[in-house]
Each structure stands twice: as structure tokens, then as C-alpha cells.
N, C-alpha and C positions, 0 to 999 in steps of 0.2 A: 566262213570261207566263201568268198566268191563262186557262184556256178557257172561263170564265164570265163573261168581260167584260161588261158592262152588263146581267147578269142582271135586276137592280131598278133598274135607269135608262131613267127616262122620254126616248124620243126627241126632239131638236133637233126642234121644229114645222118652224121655216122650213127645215132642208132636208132636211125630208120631202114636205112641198108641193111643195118642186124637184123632187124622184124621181115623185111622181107625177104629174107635171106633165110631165115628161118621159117618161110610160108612157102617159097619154092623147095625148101627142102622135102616139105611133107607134102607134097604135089599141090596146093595150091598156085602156082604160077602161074597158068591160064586164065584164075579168076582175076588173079594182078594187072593183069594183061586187059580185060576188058574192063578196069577201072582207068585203065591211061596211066598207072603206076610206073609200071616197070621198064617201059621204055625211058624214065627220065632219069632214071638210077641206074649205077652197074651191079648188079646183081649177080650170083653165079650162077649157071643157067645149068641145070642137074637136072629136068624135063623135057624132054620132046613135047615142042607146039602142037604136035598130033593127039596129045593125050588128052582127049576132050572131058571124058568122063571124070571129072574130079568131083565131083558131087554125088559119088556114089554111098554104098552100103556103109562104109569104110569112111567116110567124112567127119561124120562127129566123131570116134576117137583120131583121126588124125587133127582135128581141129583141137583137141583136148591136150595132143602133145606139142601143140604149138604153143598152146598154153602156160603149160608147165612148163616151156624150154625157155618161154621168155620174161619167166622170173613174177617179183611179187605183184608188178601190177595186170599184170596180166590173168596172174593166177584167182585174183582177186576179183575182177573181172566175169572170168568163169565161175568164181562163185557167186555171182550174183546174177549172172543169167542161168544156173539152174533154177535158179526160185524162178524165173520167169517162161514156160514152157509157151505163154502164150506169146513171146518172140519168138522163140529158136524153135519150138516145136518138141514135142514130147522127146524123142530120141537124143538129139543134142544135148538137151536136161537132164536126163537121164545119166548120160556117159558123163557131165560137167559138175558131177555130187559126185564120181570119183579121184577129183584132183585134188592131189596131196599136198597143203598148206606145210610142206613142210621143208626146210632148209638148212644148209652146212649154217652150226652158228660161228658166232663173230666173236671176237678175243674178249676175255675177260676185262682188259684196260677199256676198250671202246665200251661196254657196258658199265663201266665204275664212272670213268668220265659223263657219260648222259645222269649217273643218278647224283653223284656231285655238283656237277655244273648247274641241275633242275633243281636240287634239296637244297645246294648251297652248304651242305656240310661234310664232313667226309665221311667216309663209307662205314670208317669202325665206331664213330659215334652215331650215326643212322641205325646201326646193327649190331649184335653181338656178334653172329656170326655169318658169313655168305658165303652159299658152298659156291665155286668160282665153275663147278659144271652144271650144264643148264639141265631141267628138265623136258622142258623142250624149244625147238625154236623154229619158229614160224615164218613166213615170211614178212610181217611187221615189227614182231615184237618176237623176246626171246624171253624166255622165265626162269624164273634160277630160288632154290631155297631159301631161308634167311631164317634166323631170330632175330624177334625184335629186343632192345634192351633187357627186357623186363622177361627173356625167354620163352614168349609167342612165338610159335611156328606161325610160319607165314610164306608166301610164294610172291614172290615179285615180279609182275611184266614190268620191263621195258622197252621202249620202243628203239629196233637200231637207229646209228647215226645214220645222219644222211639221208635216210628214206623218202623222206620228204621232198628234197629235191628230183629225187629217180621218176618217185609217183607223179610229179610236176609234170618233167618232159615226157612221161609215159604217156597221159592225159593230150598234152599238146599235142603229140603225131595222132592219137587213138579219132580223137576231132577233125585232124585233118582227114586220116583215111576216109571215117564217116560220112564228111562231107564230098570225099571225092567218089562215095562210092552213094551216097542220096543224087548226085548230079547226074553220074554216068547211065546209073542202071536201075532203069522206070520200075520195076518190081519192087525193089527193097524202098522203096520211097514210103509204103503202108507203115514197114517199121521205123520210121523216124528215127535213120541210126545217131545221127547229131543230140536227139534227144535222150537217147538210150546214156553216151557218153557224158549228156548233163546230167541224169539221175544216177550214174554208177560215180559221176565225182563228188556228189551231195552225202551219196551212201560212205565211198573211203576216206574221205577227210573226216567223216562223223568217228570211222573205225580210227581214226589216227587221231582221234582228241581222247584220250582215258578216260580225261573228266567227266565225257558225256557216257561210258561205261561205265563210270562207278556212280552216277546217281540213275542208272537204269537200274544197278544191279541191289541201292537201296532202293527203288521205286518194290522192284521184286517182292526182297525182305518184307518191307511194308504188308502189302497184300498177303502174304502169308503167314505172317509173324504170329498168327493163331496156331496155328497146324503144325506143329513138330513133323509132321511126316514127310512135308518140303523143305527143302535147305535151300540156301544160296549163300556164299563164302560174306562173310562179315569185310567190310573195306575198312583199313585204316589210315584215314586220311592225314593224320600229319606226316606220314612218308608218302604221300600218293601225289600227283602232281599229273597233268597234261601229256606226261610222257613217261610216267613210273607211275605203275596201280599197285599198292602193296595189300594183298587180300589173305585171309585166313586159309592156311596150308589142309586143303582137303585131303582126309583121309579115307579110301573108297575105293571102288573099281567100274572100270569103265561099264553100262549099262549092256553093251554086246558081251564080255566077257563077267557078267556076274555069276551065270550058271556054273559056268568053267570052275572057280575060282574058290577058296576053301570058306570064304562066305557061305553062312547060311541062309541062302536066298529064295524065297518065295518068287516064281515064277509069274503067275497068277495076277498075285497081290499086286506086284510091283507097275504089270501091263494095266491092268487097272487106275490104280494109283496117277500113273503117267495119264493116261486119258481123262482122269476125274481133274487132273492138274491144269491140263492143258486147255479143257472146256471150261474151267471156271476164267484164265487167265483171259479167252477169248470173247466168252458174251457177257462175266460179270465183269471184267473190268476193263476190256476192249486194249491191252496192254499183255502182248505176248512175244517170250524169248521163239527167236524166227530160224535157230540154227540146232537144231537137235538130234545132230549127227552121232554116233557114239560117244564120241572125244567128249563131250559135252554135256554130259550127261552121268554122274556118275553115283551108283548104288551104295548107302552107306549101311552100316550094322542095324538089326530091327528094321529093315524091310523100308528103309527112306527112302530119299530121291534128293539129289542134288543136282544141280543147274550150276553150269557154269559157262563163260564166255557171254557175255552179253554186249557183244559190239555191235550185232545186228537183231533189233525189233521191230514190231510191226504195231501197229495203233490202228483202231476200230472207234470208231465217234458212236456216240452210244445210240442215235438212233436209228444209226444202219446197225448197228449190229444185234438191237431189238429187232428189226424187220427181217433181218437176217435167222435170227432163228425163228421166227414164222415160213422165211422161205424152206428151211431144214425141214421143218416137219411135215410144208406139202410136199418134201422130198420123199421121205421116209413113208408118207401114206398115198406116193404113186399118185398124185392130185396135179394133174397137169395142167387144169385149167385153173385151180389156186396158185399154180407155180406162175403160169403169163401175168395172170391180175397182180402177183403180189411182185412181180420186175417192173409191171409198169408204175404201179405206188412206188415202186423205190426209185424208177427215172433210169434202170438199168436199160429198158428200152423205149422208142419213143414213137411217134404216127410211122414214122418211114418204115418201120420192121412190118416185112410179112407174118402176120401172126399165124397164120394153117400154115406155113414152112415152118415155122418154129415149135408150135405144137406137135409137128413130125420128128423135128430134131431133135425134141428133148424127150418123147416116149422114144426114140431109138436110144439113146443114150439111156433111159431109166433099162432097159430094156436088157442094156449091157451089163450093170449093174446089181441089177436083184434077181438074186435069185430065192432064198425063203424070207428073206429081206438084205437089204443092203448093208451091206459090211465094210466097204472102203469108201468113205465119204470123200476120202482126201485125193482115191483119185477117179471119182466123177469131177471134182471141181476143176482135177489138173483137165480132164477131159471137154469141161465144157469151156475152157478159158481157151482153147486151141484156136490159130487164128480164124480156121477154117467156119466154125461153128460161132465166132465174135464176126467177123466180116459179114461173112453169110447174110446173119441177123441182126446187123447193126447195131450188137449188143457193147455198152461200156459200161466197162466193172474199174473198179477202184484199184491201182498196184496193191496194197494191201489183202487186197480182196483174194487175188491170182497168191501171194505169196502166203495168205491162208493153207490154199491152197494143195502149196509142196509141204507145207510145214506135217500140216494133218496127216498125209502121204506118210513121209520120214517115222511122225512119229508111228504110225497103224502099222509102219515095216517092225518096227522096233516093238509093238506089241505081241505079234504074231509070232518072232523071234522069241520071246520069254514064254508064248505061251500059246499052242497051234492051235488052240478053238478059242483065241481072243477074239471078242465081238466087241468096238469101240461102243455101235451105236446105242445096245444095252447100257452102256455103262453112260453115255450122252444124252439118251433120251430122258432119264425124270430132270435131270439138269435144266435143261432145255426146256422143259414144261415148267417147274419152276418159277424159271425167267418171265416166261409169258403171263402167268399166273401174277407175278409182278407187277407187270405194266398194265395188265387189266383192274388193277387196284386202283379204284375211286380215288383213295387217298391221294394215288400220283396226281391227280388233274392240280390240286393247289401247286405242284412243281412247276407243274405244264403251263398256268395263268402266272405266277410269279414272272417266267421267262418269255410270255410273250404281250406282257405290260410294261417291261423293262425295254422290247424289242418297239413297244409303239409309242416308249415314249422316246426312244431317242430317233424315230422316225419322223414324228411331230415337232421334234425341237432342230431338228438337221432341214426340216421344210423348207422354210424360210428362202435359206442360203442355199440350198440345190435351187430351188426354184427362180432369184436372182440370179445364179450362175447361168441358167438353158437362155434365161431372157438377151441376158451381157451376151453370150456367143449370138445368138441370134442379130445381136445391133452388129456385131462384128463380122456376122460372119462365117464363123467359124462350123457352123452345123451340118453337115455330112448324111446322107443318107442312102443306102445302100438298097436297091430294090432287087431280087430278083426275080423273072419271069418264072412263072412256074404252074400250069395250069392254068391259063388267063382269062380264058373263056369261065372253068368254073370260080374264079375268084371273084368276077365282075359280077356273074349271079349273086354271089354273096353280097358284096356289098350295095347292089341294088336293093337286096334284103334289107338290108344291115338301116339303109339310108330311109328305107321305107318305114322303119321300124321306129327309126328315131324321127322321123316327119311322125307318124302319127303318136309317138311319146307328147310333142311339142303341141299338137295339138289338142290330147287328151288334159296336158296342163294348163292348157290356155281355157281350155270348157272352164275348167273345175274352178280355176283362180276369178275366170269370169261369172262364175255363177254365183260363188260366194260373195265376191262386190257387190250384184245385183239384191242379191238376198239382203243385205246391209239396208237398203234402201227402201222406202215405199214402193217402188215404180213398178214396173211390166204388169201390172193385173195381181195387185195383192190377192190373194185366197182366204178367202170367208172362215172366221174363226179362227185363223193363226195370223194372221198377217203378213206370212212372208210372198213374196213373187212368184206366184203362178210360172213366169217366165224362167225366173232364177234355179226353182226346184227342178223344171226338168230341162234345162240345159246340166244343172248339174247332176238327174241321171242317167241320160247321158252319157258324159263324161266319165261315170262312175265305172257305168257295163263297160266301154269301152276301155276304161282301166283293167278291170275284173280281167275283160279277154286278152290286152295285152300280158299281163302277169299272168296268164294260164298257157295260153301259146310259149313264152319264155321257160316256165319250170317243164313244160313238154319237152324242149331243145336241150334241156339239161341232161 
């Protein structure tokens, strides 16, 4: 799917009038107002202009039920900027993990019809049985029980009718607003709200394809297909489709209510278990479920752990998330100047960052955290991804990275809950060590040389043709070059350096090339009992010292 949907599409009027109708209702008006909004629409005007204060205590949950009041795309929306605390800020995030994905469902014919229309077959030779009330229903999809022919329990999402086009024009006005609200009001420009609306439409249309959830949710399987002690519901794909997942009918209880529940459940075990899950999924395999809210999580008999929902995950490229667990452990050992070195090797920060303001902001933040050691990993990271503490220090961390983050957060709440002296980091740190202990293995370098001989050979072989292309713009043209001023005085020091350095390179080659010609020859005063040139030998040394001191000056500046 395109991530420039409705670029040049004018907004649906009438429900845009809804949206802001719904945003003065919950006192946002005023801020409509200073986006140039609301005087272009009729609106019902239920605010007094006097009410300045709308950005008060009171904003994130009113923001929250604005949310909820305008339905799945919206809804959807805020759940995707909880995981992101470093836009909206920790309290908006906060109040935005309690909105309820949940919805009046839709008539049994409109669900028969999507799984017809999508299987192509009808519903009683799809199934033996389909109970026609849902289990539950969402605001994309609705689930409903079933057997399959052959008497498999199984639960079926599908996605409702329609939805598709809603999310469309939701999408469409949500770009507009962003845009009229990046133009209007110089503050929110940092958040690149236009941008925000392109990653949240990359995220719902991935949630609105099945397909891409049911091979997350074998990718899952895969990785743990050892360990009986994790589950993820089996998918059966010859009823599954783009818009019908048909997956093994889990039998369990929600992770919040296992203690409740006449399960015999280990407490303990299970907080554990989830931690030991969730660290393996993150630095071994860099491939983790990113939504671990109760709903989604559910305890099965002997002390399992089930996973379920897999519409939103998160990906770790395997070399940050080796570095990454190195950054953890200077976490964990309060090593504040292992933690600068090992952000600037990862590129999280760069020359522009004050590094003594940074060292202050991060032993304040360690600071906040530990106390006989640290116990909530997940929310120092929601802490330090705030924008105040990224701008600040001109830190950039990966989306993935922040939505680590919440996840770690969610699940350490859910730890705590099964079991009030849970320690994650106990249960994360030989983990952790492990890994490292990995990648310090010798044996890895053969990986390491395999992939960066394959990287220089096709750097070698692409030469050529890059090299022709700079020359062609060049005859045309075409070459652009962008200078900025910036220190001018010290940069011209530099490159008088720079210039100086490579004058006497040119000249310490011209000695050495010159000397050895000479040397070839009878001439300048051969030298008694070798023959070579008196002259030649000590032009070329010369040339030699004067190499020697340029190559020692250079690894100095290193």
C-alpha cells in the first residue's frame, strides 16, 4: 500500500465536520482555532473563546476520548502513539494504552458474506460449524468460533466490510489536519506530524492485511517450536485469506486474570517465563510481538504462556541489537562513560551533542532508577526516549528502538502483577551475557569476512558505472553542491592543514620515486663497494624520515 495515500485528495467535508465536532466537544476548540480550522467549517460552538486553558491536567484523557468517540481509525491511531511516548510524551501514553479496541459487532450475513466472497466457497463447506455470536469484536476485525470440517476448534478473525474505505478517508483528513497544524504552529514542527500520519498508515494497512499476521505469527512458531512452554495458536491457511485468519481456538485465561481464575497457576514461574520469552525474542532473534496487553497474552494448563494477536511487531537488525545489549549492561553497571562511547559506536549520537550535558542527563536518569539495582528497564528507556532528553542531546534512536521501549514497560507491569518481588533484570541478565559471550567468539569473524567480501565485491563491480555516471553529470551538468558556513575561520585552519599535508605527501613521493630512478643508474657519485648513488641513497633517506614523520604525525591525529 502506498504511504502517500490521499496526497492530493481533498478531504470528505462531512466527516470532517464530525472530527471537529467532536474535538470542540471535548474542549479542544481553541486549538482548532489556532490552526485556521474552524473558522472554515460550521462547527457547534459548545466553548467559550475565553477558555484558554485547554492543554491542561485533563488533556490526555480528554484527548483519549476523542479518540474513542471517533471510532476505529482513530482508535487505532492512539494505539499507536502509546508506544510512541517520545512524541506525545509520557502522560498522553500513558492514558492512550487505555483505549478500548472494542466495538458494537456487525451482523452475522455481513461476516458470512466477507468469508464467502474471500474463500469463494460457502460457509457450511468452509465449516462444520460457526457459532454466529462473536467472541469478540474489535474495531477491524470481529472473531467468531468455528470447526473446521474435520472437527478442529478454531476462532476466526475477520476483517469487517467496508473498513477499508473508512480507514481511507480517515487517513485523508488525519494528513490534512497534520499538515495544517505543521504549517500553522512553529512548535509542533519538531514532531513532524505529516510524518507521524505516514508511519501510522504503513503500521494499519500492514494490521488490515491477515496475511502479513499470519506469517508473523509462523515466524513466532518457528522460534520457538523447541520450548513447549511458549505457545502461539497454529494458522490454517487453506481458510485464511487477506481478510479471514482462521487460527487454533485457544484454550486459556487472560495473563491479568490467571491468579483469579481456578487454573493452577504459578505466579512466579509464569513472570519469569514471560521475561525469559520476551529477552530471547528481542536480542536472539531481534523479532518481537510489540502488543502485550492482557487481551494478548494468555496462560495456558502447566504453567505456559500463549501469544496471541500479532498484527503489530517490532524488528531489531542484528547488529544493533548486539550493541544494544552491551549498551544494557553499561546500564545495569551504572557505567556512564561506557554508556556515551557505546551511543557514539552505535551513531545514536554524533559531534553536535554536548557530551558533559549528556553525562549529567543520563547519571540523573540512572539515578532515578536504581535503587539496589535497577528493576524497570522498560521504563528508563520510556524515560530517556522523551523528547526533552532526544532534543536536548541531539540523540536519534530507531522507532523500534522507543517502541522497545513500551513493550518492556507493559510487559515488567504484567510481571509485577503475577508476582510483587519480580526482578526482570535477574531473570535478563545471564541472557544478556550469553549473547555477548557470542559475539566475542572467534568463530563469528568467518561470518563477519564472508559479509564484508560479498559487500566489496559488489562495491568493486558497481565502480565502474557509478564512476561513469559522476563524470556524465558532470559533462551535463547536473552536479549540485550544497555548502554550509559553519565555523569558517576554524575550517580554513583545517584545510590549510589538510593542503599542507598533502603538498608534503607529493613531495615525499617525488623524493622516494626520484631516488630509486637514480639508484637504477650509475650516476650522482656511485659509492665504493656497492655501486649504487651516493646521491640517490640519501635523497632517498630522506624521503624515508620524512615519510616515517608524516605517518607518525597522522596515527597521532587518530
Amino acid at each position: 500500500m502506498n504511504n502517500r495515500l490521499g496526497e492530493n485528495k481533498n478531504p470528505d467535508i462531512k466527516r470532517l465536520r464530525e472530527i471537529l465536532g467532536v474535538m470542540v466537544k471535548y474542549r479542544f476548540g481553541n486549538t482548532l482555532i489556532k490552526l485556521g480550522i474552524r473558522s472554515g467549517f460550521r462547527v457547534p460552538s459548545i466553548l467559550s473563546r475565553e477558555d484558554d486553558d485547554e492543554l491542561d491536567s485533563t488533556a490526555p484523557e480528554r484527548f483519549r476520548m476523542v479518540l474513542q468517540e471517533l471510532g476505529t481509525t482513530f482508535i487505532k491511531l492512539g494505539q499507536v502513539l502509546s508506544t510512541r511516548p517520545d512524541l506525545v510524551g509520557k502522560d498522553i501514553a500513558d492514558e492512550l494504552t487505555k483505549l478500548q479496541d472494542s466495538l458494537p459487532p456487525v451482523t452475522f450475513e455481513s461476516i458470512k458474506d466477507v468469508i464467502e466472497d474471500d474463500l469463494d466457497l460457502p460457509l457450511e463447506e468452509l465449516f462444520s460449524d460457526f457459532n454466529e455470536e462473536p467472541l469478540a469484536s474489535a474495531s477491524i476485525a470481529q472473531v467468531h468460533r468455528a470447526k473446521l470440517p474435520d472437527g478442529t476448534e478454531v476462532a476466526v478473525k475477520v476483517k469487517k466490510k467496508d473498513i477499508t474505505k473508512r480507514i481511507e478517508q480517515d487517513i485523508v483528513i488525519m494528513r490534512y489536519l497534520a499538515k495544517q497544524a505543521d504549517k500553522r504552529v512553529g512548535s509542533l514542527k519538531y514532531y513532524n506530524l505529516p510524518g507521524i500520519v505516514d508511519e501510522f498508515e504503513r503500521v494499519i494497512f500492514k494490521e488490515l492485511d491477515f496475511s502479513h499476521e499470519a506469517r508473523n505469527i509462523e515466524r513466532f512458531r518457528a522460534m520457538f517450536e523447541d520450548d513447549s512452554r511458549i505457545q502461539a495458536p497454529e494458522v490454517y491457511p487453506q481458510q485464511s485469506t487477506s481478510k479471514v485468519l482462521t487460527m487454533e481456538y485457544i484454550e486459556g485465561v487472560k495473563i491479568s486474570e490467571a491468579l483469579e481464575s481456578d487454573m493452577e497457576v504459578d505466579g512466579k514461574v509464569i513472570a519469569e517465563l514471560g521475561t525469559e520469552c520476551y529477552f530471547k525474542q528481542i536480542f536472539d532473534y531481534g523479532f518481537f510481538h510489540a502488543d502485550p496487553h492482557p487481551g494478548n497474552l494468555m496462560v495456558l494448563p502447566g504453567n505456559r504462556l500463549c501469544f496471541v494477536d500479532f498484527g503489530m511487531t517490532g524488528n531489531l537488525e542484528r547488529d544493533f541489537r548486539e550493541n544494544l545489549a552491551e549498551l544494557f549492561i553499561f546500564t545495569v553497571k551504572y557505567d556512564v562513560k561506557g554508556l556515551i562511547n557505546q551511543m557514539m559506536y552505535m551513531r545514536l549520537i554524533d559531534d553536535e551533542t554536548n557530551l558533559e550535558t549528556l553525562k549529567y542527563d543520563l547519571m540523573d536518569l540512572l539515578d532515578r532508577f536504581y535503587g539496589a539495582q535497577i528493576q524497570d528497564i522498560g521504563g528508563m528507556i520510556n524515560e530517556f526516549s522523551m523528547p526533552g532528553v532526544m532534543v536536548k542531546n541531539k540523540i536519534k534512536l530507531p522507532r523500534d528502538f522507543i517502541l522497545l521501549g513500551r513493550v518492556l514497560s507493559m510487559a515488567e507491569d504484567l510481571g509485577r502483577q503475577l508476582n510483587p518481588e519480580f526482578n526482570g533484570i535477574e531473570v535478563a541478565q545471564p541472557l544478556i551475557r550469553k549473547m555477548i559471550a557470542r559475539r566475542l567468539n572467534p568463530l563469528r569473524l568467518a561470518d563477519y569476512q564472508t559479509r564484508y567480501l560479498f559487500e566489496l565485491e559488489h562495491l568493486l563491480k558497481d565502480l565502474p558505472e557509478t564512476i561513469n555516471r559522476i563524470f556524465l553529470r558532470f559533462e551535463d551538468g547536473k552536479i549540485k553542491m550544497e555548502i554550509e558556513h559553519k565555523e569558517l575561520d576554524e575550517f580554513s585552519s583545517h584545510l590549510e592543514k589538510i593542503t599542507n599535508r598533502v603538498a608534503l605527501a607529493l613531495i615525499v613521493s617525488s623524493l622516494i620515486i626520484g631516488s630509486s630512478l637514480i639508484l637504477q643508474t650509475d650516476k650522482g657519485m656511485p659509492m665504493p663497494g656497492i655501486g649504487f648513488s651516493t646521491v640517490g641513497i640519501i635523497i632517498f633517506i630522506i624521503g624515508a624520515a620524512l615519510a616515517i614523520a608524516l605517518v607518525v604525525s597522522f596515527i597521532r591525529r587518530l
